[in-house]
C-alpha positions in Angstrom: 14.6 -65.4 50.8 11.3 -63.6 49.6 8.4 -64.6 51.7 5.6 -67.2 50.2 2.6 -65.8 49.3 -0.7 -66.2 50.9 -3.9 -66.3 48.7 -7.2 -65.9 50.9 -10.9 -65.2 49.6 -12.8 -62.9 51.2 -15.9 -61.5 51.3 -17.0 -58.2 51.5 -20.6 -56.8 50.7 -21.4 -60.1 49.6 -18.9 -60.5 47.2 -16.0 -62.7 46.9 -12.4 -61.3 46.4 -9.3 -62.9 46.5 -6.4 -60.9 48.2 -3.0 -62.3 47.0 -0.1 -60.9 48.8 2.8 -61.4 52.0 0.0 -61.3 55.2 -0.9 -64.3 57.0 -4.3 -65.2 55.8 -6.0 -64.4 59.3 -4.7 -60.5 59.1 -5.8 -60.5 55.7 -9.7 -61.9 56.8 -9.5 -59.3 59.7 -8.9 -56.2 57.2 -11.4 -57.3 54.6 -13.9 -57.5 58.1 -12.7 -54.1 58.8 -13.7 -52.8 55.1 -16.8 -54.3 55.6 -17.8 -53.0 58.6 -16.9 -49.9 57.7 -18.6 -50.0 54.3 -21.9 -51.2 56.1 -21.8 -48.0 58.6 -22.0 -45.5 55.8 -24.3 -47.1 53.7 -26.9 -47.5 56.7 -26.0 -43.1 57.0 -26.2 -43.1 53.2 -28.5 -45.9 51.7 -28.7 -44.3 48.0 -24.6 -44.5 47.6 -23.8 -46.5 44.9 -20.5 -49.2 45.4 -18.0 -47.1 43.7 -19.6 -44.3 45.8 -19.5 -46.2 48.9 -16.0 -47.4 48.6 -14.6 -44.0 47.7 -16.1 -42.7 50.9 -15.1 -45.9 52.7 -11.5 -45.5 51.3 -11.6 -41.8 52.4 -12.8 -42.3 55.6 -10.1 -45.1 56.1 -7.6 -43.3 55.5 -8.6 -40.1 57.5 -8.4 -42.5 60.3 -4.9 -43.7 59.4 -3.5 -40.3 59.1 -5.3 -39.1 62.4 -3.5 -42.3 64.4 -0.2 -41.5 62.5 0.0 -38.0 64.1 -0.7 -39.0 67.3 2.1 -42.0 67.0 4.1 -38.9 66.0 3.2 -36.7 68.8 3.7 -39.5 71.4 6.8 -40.2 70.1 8.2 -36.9 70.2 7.2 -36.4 74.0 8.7 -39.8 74.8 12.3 -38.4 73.2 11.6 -35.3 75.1 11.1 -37.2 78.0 14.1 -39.1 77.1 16.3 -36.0 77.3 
C-alpha cells in the first residue's frame, strides 16, 4: 500500500514553499530549518550573494557535508566487520 502524502508549508528566507512528498510533516519543518540555517550562515560570510547564488552554495555546501558523514558511516562500518571477524 503506497504511503499518504504529507503537504507541509514551509518557510525559508522568508518565503513560503510547500514540500509535497512521503515525510511526516515535522521532519519535513526540521530540513527546511536546516536549509535555512544554513542559507543564513553564508549569506552573513557573503552578504552580496544573490538567492540563486546563495542556494547553489547552500546546496554545495550541504552536500559536501552529506558525503563527508557517508564516508565516515563507511569507514565505521568496515572496522565494525573487521572487528566482527
Amino acid at each position: 500500500m503506497a504511503q499518504d502524502r504529507t503537504r507541509v508549508t514551509v518557510e525559508i528566507r522568508n518565503r513560503s514553499y510547500t514540500i509535497v512528498g512521503e515525510e511526516d510533516a515535522t521532519h519535513v519543518r526540521l530540513v527546511a530549518s536546516l536549509v535555512d540555517q544554513k542559507m543564513r550562515e553564508i549569506q552573513e560570510m557573503n552578504p552580496q550573494l544573490d538567492t540563486a547564488s546563495l542556494a547553489v552554495l547552500t546546496a554545495i555546501n550541504s552536500t559536501n557535508d552529506y558525503l563527508k558523514l557517508k564516508e565516515d558511516y563507511a569507514a565505521l562500518l568496515g572496522s565494525i566487520k573487521k572487528e566482527r571477524g
